[in-house]
N, C-alpha and C positions, 0 to 999 in steps of 0.2 A: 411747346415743343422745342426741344435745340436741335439746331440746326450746324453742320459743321462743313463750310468750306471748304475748298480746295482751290487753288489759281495758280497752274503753269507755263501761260500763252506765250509769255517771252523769257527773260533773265530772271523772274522774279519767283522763289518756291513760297507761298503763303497757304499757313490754315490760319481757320477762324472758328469761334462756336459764337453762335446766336443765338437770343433765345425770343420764339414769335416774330421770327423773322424782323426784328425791329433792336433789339436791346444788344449791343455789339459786348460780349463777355470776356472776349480776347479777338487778339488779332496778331501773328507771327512771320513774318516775313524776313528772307534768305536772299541778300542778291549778289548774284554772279557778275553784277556789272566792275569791280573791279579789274577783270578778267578781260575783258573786253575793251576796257579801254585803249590801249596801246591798238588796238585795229581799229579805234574810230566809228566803230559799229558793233551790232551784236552778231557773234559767231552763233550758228546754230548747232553747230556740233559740241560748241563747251558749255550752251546753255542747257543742253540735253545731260550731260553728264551730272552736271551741277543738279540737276532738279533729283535724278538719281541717287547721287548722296546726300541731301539735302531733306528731302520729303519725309522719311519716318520723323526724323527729329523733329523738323517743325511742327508736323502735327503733335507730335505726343506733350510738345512745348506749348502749342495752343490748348489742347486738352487741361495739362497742369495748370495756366496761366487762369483759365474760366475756373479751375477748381471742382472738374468733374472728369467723372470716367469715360472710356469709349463705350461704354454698355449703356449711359445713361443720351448716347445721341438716336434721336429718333429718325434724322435724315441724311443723308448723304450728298452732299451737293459740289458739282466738278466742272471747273471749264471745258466745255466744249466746242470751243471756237469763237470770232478767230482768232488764231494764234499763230505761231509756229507749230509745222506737224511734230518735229522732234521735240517742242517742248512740252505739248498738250498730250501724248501717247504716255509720260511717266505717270502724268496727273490724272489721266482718265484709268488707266491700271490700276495702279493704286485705290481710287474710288470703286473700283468694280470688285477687287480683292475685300476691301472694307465690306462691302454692301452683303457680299454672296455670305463671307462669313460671319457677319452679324445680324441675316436676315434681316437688314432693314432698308427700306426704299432708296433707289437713286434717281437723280435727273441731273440731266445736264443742262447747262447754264451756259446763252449767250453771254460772251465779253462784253461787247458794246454797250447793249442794255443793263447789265448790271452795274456798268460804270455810271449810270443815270438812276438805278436803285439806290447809288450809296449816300443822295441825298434824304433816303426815308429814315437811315440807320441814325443813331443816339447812344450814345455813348454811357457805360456805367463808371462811376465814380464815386471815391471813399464810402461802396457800400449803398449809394444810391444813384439813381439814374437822370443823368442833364436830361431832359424833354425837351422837345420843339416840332411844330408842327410840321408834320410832312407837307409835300405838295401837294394842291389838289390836280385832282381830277376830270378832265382831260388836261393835257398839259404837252408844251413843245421840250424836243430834249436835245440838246448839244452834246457829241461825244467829241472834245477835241483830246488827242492824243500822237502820239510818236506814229503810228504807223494809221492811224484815222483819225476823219473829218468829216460826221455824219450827223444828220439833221432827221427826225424823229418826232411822228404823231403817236402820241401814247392814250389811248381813251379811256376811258369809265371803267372798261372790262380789262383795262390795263394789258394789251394787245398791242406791240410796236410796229408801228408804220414806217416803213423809212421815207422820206420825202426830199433828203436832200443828200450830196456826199460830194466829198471833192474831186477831181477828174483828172489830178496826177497825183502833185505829192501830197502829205496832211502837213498840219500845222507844225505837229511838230519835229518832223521831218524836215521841214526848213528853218526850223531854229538849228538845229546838229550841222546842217549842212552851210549856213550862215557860219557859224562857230568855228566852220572846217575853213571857210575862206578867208576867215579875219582871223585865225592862229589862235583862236583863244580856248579849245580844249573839245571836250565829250563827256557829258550830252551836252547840248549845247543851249538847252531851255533854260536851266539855273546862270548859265554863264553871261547869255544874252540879257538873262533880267538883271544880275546885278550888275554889268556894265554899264547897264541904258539908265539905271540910275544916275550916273551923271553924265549923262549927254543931254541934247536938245532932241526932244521928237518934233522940233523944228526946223534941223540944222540941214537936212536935206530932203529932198520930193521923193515921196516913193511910195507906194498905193499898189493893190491887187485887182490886177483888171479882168477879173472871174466871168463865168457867163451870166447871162442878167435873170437865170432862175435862180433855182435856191441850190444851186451847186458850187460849190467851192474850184481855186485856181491857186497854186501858192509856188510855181514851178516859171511864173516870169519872175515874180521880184526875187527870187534865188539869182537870177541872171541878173537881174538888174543893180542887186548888190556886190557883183563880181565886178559890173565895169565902173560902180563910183568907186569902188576898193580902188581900183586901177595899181601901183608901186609900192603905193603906202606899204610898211612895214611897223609901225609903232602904235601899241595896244593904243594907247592914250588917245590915237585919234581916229580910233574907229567908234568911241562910245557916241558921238552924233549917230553914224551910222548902226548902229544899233537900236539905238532909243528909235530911231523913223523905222526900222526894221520892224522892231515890236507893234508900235502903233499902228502902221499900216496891217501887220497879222489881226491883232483885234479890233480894227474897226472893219475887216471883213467880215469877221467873227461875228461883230452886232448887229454889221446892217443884215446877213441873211439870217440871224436869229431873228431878231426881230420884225422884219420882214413876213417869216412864216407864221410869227404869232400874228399879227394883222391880216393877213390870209384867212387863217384857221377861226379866227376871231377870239382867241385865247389867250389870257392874261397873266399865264403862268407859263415861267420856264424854267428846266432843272437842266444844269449844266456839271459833265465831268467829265472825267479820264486825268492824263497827267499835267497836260499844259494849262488845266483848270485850277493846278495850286499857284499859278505867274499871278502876281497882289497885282499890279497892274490890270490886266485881265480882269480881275474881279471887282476891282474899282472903278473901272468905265463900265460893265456892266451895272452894278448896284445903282451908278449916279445913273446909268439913262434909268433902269425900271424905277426909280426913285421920281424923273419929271413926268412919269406914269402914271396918271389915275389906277387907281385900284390892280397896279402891278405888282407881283412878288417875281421876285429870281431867284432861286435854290441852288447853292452849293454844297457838297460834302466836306466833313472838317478836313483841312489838309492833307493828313495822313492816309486818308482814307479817298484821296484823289488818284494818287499813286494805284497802280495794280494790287489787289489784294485779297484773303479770303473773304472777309466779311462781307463785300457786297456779293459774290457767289451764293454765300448762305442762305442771304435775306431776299436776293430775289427767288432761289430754289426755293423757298418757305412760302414766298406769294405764289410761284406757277403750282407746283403740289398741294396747296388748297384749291385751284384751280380744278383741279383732277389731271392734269398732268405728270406723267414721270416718264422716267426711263428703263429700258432693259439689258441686258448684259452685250445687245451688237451695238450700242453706244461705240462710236468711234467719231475723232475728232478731223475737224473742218476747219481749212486754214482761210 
């Protein structure tokens, strides 16, 4: 069955068609974030507009790009939270307009959880399809992203549990907001990574003093890096401070990840959203699951960390074999 996307929760307008909820056939994505820049943040009113003009194209562009018609999609699959209300209302529209008049199934799709689906997706290429194994099952799941930080028991009947979340800001919300007080630009995740490239995750003390369950805290060392900042004004010597910025984010990241797998007694973890494409990040993870007996860590390919249609698709293609869908009072939850 293809399956075709839809994702409007923030700046970003994305379709996708998948096929078997597994084989990624296109993937199209619109971002407004130029837009936004000069504010420092994402405006909800320019990102509503955007998805507005925005949305027929991408889809008819993800359609083209898999090289098949609207007639030949079997499902309908739409973010449904959370999001942005203004940015989720174009995307869920739109999917209810498709579905009524093509007579074919809808369901709506948690964001979070599908950012932990998009390690199941594979990619096709010159004509045939890269494989790799999905994760098993049951398994813990990391969503770190710009506006969440949440910790997830996923079991056998593939059923998300939440078990953990951060308790002010997310993670990467205090990369932007780090970024805001060291002058160095928005968003502030790529900027922070490639400056801590040359600093010392040595050169200063700075750690996440979170609560000691499986909840996340990332709202002291935002403070914490405002009073070592102190006058400084030049880029050049903020990259120590950065580099210990970063570190300190993921090694909170690992201890309560890994933490909950030792709990759970489970030896698999699937880790997404946007601040899951920082290489860093991914390389203190791999190297601890690596001094792991019989541990695997699952990532999504980078592209596909980012906000997107494709994992929408591919989890709406697991919950609708489930027997679940949706009906036309589908309305979105911020």
């Amino acid at each position: 069955m293809l399956s075709l996307g839809i994702e409007t929760s923030c700046d970003e307008t994305a379709a996708s068609v998948v096929q078997d909820g597994r084989i990624v056939l296109s993937s199209v994505i619109a971002s407004s974030l130029r837009l936004h820049k000069k504010y420092q943040g994402i405006i909800p009113e320019i990102a509503f507009r955007a998805h507005i003009e925005s949305i027929s194209l991408v889809t008819r562009r993800a359609l083209e790009a898999a090289g098949k018609k609207i007639k030949d999609v079997g499902l309908i699959c739409v973010t449904k939270g959370p999001g942005l209300i203004g940015s989720l209302l174009p995307g869920i529209s739109f999917a209810k307009g498709l579905s009524y008049s093509l007579k074919k199934p809808l369901i709506g799709v948690d964001h979070l959880q599908a950012h932990l689906y998009a390690s199941f997706l594979t990619k096709r290429a010159s004509g045939q399809c890269r494989r790799k194994e999905p994760p098993s099952l049951p398994f813990i799941g990391l969503v770190v992203s710009g506006g969440h930080t949440s910790l997830f028991l996923v079991d056998k009947n593939f059923t998300f549990r939440p078990i953990g979340a951060t308790v002010d800001d997310a993670a990467g919300e205090a990369f932007d907001k780090v970024a805001k007080i060291l002058n160095l630009g928005y968003p502030g995740g790529p900027i922070i990574e490639r400056v801590a490239r040359k600093g010392s995750p040595e050169g200063m003390r700075l750690s996440c003093s979170g609560p000691e369950d499986l909840n996340f805290s990332f709202s002291g060392i935002k403070t914490a890096v405002l009073y070592k900042t102190g006058d400084k004004r030049q880029k050049t010597g903020y990259r120590d401070i950065a580099a210990s910025f970063q570190k300190a984010v993921v090694e909170a990241l690992l201890k309560k990840s890994f933490m909950a797998c030792e709990r759970n007694k489970i030896n698999t973890l699937a880790v997404g959203g946007g601040v899951s494409a920082n290489r860093y990040l991914r390389e203190r993870f791999e190297y601890e699951a690596g001094s792991r007996q019989g541990f695997e860590v699952y990532f999504p390919p980078l592209d596909l960390s980012l906000d997107n249609g494709a994992m929408i698709a591919g989890l709406g293609y697991r919950l609708f074999k489930k027997g679940i869908a949706s009906d036309y009072y589908l309305s979105p939850a911020s």
